[in-house]
Every structure is written in C-alpha cells, then in structure tokens.
C-alpha positions in Angstrom: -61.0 128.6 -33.7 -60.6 127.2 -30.1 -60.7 130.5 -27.7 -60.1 130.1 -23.7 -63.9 130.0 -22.1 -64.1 132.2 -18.8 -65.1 130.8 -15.3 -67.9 132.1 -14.2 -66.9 132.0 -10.8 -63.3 134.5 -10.6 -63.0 137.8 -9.0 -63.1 140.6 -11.8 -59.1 141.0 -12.3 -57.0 141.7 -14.4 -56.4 138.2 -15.5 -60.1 137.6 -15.9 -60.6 140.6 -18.1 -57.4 139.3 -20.2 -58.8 135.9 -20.5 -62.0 137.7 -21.6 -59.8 139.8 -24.2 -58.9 136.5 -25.9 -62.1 134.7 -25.7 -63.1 138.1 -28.0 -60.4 137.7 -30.2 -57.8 140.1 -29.0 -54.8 138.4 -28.0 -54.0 139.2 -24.4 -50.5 139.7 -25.0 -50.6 142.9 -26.9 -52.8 144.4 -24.5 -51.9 147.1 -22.0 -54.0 147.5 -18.5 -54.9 151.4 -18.4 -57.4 151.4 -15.2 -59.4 148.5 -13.6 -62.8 149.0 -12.1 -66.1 148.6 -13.0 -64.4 148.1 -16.4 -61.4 146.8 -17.4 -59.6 149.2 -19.9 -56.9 148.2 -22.1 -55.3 150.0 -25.2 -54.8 147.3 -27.7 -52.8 148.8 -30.7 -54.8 152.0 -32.2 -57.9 150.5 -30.0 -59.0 150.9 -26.4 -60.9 148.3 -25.2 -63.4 148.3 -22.1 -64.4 145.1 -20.6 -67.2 145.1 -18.3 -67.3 143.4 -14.6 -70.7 141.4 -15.5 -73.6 141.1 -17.7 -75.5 144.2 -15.4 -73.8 146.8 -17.4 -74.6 145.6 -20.8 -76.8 147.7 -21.5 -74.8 150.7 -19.8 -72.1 149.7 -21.9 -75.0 149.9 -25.7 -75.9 153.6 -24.3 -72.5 154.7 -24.0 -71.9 153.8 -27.4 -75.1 156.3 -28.4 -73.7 158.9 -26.5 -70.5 159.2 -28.0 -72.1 159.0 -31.4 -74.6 162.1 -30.7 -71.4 163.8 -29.6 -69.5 163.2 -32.9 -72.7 164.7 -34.0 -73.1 167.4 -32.1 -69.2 167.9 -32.8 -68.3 168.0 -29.2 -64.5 166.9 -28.4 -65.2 163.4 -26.9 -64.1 160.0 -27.6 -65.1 157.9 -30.6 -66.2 154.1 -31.0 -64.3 151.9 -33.3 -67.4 149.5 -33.4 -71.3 150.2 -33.1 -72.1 147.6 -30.9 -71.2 146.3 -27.8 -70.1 142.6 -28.2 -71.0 140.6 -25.0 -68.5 137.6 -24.2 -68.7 135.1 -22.0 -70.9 137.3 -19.6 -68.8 140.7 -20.0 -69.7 143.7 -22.5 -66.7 144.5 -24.3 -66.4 147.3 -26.5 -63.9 148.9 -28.8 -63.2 152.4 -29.1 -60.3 154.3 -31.1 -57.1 155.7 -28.9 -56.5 159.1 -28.3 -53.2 160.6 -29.2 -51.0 160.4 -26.2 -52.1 163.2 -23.7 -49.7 166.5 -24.4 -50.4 167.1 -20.4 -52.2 166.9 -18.0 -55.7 168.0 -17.6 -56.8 170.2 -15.6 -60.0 171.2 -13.9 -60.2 174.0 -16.4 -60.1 171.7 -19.3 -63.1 169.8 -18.0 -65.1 172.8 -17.1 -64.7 174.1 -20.9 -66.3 170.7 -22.1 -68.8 170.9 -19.5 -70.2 174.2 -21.0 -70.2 172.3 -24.2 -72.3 169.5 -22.8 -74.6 171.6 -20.8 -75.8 173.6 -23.6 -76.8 170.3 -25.8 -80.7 170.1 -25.6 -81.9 166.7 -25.3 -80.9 163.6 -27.0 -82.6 162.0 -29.6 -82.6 158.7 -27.2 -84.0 158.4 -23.3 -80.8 159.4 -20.9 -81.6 157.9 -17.3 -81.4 160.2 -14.0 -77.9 160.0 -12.5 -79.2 157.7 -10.1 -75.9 158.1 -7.7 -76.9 155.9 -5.5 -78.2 153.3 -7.6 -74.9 151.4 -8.0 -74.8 151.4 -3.7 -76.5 148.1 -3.2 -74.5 146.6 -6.2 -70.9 147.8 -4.7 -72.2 146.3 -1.5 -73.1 143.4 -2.7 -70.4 142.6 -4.5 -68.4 143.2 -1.3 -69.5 140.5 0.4 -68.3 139.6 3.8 -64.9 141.7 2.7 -66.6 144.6 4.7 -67.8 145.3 8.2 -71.8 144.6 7.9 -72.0 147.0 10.3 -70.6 149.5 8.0 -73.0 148.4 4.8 -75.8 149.2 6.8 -75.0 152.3 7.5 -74.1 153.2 4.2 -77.5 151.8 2.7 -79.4 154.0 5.6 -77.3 156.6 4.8 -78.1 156.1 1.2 -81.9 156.2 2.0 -81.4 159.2 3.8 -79.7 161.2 0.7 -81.6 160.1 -1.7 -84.8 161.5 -0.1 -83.2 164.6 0.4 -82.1 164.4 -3.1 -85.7 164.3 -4.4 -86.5 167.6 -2.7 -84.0 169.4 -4.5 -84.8 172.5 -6.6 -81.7 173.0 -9.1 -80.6 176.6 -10.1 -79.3 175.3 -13.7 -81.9 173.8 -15.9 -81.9 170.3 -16.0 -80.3 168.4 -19.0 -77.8 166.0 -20.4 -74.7 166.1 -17.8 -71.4 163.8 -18.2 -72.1 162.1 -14.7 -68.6 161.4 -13.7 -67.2 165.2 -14.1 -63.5 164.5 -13.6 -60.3 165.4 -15.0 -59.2 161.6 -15.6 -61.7 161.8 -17.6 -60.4 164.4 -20.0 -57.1 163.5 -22.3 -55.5 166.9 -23.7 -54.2 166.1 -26.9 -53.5 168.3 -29.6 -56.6 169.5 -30.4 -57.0 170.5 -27.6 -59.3 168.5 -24.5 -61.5 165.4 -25.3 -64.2 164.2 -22.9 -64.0 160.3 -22.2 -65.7 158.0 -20.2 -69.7 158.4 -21.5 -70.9 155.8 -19.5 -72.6 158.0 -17.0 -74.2 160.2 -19.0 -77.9 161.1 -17.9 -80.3 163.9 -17.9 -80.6 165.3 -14.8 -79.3 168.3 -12.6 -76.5 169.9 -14.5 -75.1 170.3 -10.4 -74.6 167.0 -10.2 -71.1 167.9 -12.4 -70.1 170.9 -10.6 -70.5 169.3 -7.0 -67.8 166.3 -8.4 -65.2 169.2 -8.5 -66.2 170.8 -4.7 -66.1 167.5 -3.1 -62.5 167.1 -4.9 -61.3 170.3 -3.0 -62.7 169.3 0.1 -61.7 165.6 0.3 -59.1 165.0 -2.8 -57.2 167.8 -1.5 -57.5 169.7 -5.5 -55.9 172.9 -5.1 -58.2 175.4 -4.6 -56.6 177.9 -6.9 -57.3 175.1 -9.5 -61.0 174.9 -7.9 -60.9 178.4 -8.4 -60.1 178.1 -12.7 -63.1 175.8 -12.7 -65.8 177.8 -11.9 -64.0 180.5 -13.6 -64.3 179.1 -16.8 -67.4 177.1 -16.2 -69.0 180.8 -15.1 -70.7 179.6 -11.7 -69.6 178.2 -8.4 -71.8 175.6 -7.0 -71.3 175.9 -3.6 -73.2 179.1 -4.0 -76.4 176.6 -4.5 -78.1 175.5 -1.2 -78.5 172.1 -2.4 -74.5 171.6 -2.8 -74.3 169.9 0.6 -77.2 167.1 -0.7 -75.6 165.7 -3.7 -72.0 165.8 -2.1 -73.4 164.2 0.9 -74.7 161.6 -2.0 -72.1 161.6 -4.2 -69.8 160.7 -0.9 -72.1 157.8 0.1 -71.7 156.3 -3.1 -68.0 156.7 -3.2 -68.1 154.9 -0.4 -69.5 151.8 -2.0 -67.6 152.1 -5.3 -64.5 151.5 -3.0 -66.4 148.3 -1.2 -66.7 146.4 -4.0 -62.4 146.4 -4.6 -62.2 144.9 -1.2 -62.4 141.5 -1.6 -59.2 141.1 -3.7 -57.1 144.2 -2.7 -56.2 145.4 1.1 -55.7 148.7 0.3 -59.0 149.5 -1.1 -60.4 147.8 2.3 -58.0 150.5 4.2 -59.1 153.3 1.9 -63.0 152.0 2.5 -62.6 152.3 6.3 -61.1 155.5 6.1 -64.0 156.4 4.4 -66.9 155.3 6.5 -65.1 156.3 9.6 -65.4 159.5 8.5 -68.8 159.7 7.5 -69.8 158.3 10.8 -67.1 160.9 12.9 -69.1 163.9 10.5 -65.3 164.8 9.7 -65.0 166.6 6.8 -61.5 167.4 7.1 -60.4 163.3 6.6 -58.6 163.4 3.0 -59.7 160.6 0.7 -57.3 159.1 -1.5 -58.5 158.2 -5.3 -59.1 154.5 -6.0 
C-alpha cells in the first residue's frame, strides 16, 4: 500500500499531524482535530489518537501507555489505550486510545480534586516514574522557538529557569512524595456518566504531590478560576496549598515553564507570540495581577 511519506522539514500543524494520520493508516478524512500541542489529538471513530511533535517524546508517549494500564489496574477512573504500543511513524509517536463518552458537563475543579485523592494514595508503580522535571521541557520550547521570540526574552527565561529550579531542590514538601498526574487540570478531566475520568497520563511522575495542588492556585491567580471554585478544590481535596511555604517556588516554576510551552507556538501562530509577550512582560514587571489567557 502506497501511504503519503512526511517531510521532515514542516512546522508541527495540523496538516502535518493529518499527513502523519495517513502515513499510519488512518485516513485523514474521518479524523476530527480535538487540541494541538505538543501532540496532536484527534478522535477518529470510537478511537482518539495522539500524534506526537517529534521523535523526543517517544518514549514519553511508551510510559503513558504504562500508566494508564496500572490505573485500569488500580481501578482508578482514567482513560484507556486501544493498543499497547506506541507506533512511531515517520518520526512522530502515535498512539491509539478508546473515546470517552461525550462529556455530560463540564468539569470542574472539584471533579479533578476527587481523582487527585485517588492518585495520591497509590503507592509506587511497579515501573520507574521520572521527577516532574517542570522545567525540563524549557530549553526544548525555546528551542523550538527559534528566532520567532525576542532572544532577549529566552534568556531570561532560561536564567529564570536556573533560578527556580535551584530553589526547587531546597524544597521540603508537607505531603509525602509519590505518583502525581503532572498536568492537574480540569481539561484534563471528561465527566461522563460514570462519573469523572482523568486523561492526559503523559506527565505522570513521582515527585511532590504539591506540584498538583499549586496547578490549581496559579489558575486562580493568573486564569482568573473563580475562587469560590478554588475554594471546592481544596475542599474536597482536604488541603489548601498555599498554606505550604514552598507554594510560591513551584508556581514561580510552573509559570516559567508556561512561559516556554507558549514559545514554541510562535513561529506559526501570532496570537501565541502576543500571549508569550504578555507573559514575560509580566514576569519581568513582578506583576502578578496580569491575567494569562490559556493556549
């Protein structure tokens, strides 16, 4: 069978990730774009399927598969894959997963915080979770970037990185360390009607169990979350974490890196270039009244 070979050489878009689609075997056509970022995510029929910017997150892409089968183990509500292994074409990891019923509404902060309880109890995994290195992806973001981006401005988020991430180290956490979800979000929780299912696994590590209560304070502060909804999270989580004295680190890292997730949009799309500036300008004005608009 003759299937379209990608170039090597295109911006991660849409139309790459559908050419990549085809080159797997899944025609293009009955595809539907669901996000674009670091992955290109498509529902295809009773699949999703997640195509990766480049040959870096293989391997990212094999340990999410793990992760969502010790949670089908561990019975905690979380996506499942429809295929073991991550297929890797053409340069991108692609893998398959089955679709979640259509969301019965939206989730909420609430929703995630119950399925963080269920995570943070799990002891250890039977496989080797990284850190959530948060600003390990800062160079690659940047990089990517290219000269979309003021240099100016990648330097001072790479000494700003530095700067966190020593910080960061020095931390004592008031949880007990463990597996976390990395990316605590509520886009990354579909209620359907079981009730909520966690997706998105890629970012699971062992680490501080803060780093997925911080996701949710920075979300008041910048994201403009309501805080009454704020206020149902750490209700139903149990603990607030702005209590912690280390909350201002890992937002001040989790910012930085948010930062450079942005960066690497800007080379094909203005408005993440606008929403990048706004960004660093206020990092660098130490305003932390600047909302931040999702990407």
């Amino acid at each position: 069978m003759n299937v379209p070979q990608v170039p090597q050489s295109a911006a991660f878009d849409e139309s790459r990730a559908r050419a990549v689609l085809a080159a797997a075997g899944l025609p293009a056509a009955d595809a539907s774009l669901l996000s674009l970022g670091e992955n290109a995510v498509f529902a295809h029929g009773d699949l999703v399927v997640k195509v990766g910017r480049d040959a870096e997150l293989l391997s990212r892409a094999e340990r999410e598969l793990a992760v969502a089968d010790w949670l089908a183990a561990a019975d905690v509500p979380a996506v499942r894959a429809a295929e073991p292994a991550a297929r890797l074409v053409d340069g991108h990891p692609v893998t398959l997963w089955h679709r979640l019923p259509d969301p019965e509404r939206p989730a909420e902060p609430r929703d995630l915080a119950t399925l963080l309880r269920r995570v943070h109890a799990l002891p250890a995994a039977p496989f080797a979770l990284p850190p959530r290195e948060l600003l390990g992806g800062v160079e690659r973001w940047l990089r990517l970037a290219g000269d979309a981006v003021d240099p100016a401005d990648a330097a001072y988020l790479r000494e700003r990185r530095d700067g966190f991430a020593a910080s960061a180290a020095a931390l004592t956490p008031h949880l007990a360390p463990g597996p976390i979800h990395g990316d605590a979000l509520p886009r990354n929780v579909l209620v359907g009607p079981d009730g909520p299912v966690l997706v998105d696994l890629e970012t699971f590590s062992a680490d501080f169990r803060e780093h997925d209560l911080v996701v949710m304070a920075l979300s008041r502060d910048r994201y403009g979350l309501d805080p009454a909804a704020h206020d149902a999270f750490t209700e139903t989580y149990g603990w607030d974490v702005r209590a912690w004295e280390g909350c201002a680190v890992l937002r001040g890292a989790r910012e930085t890196a948010s930062c450079a997730w942005v960066a690497q949009h800007a080379p094909v799309n203005p408005k993440a270039l606008a929403e990048f500036r706004r960004r660093v300008a206020s990092l660098r004005d130490d305003d932390p009244e600047v909302r931040w608009y999702p990407f």
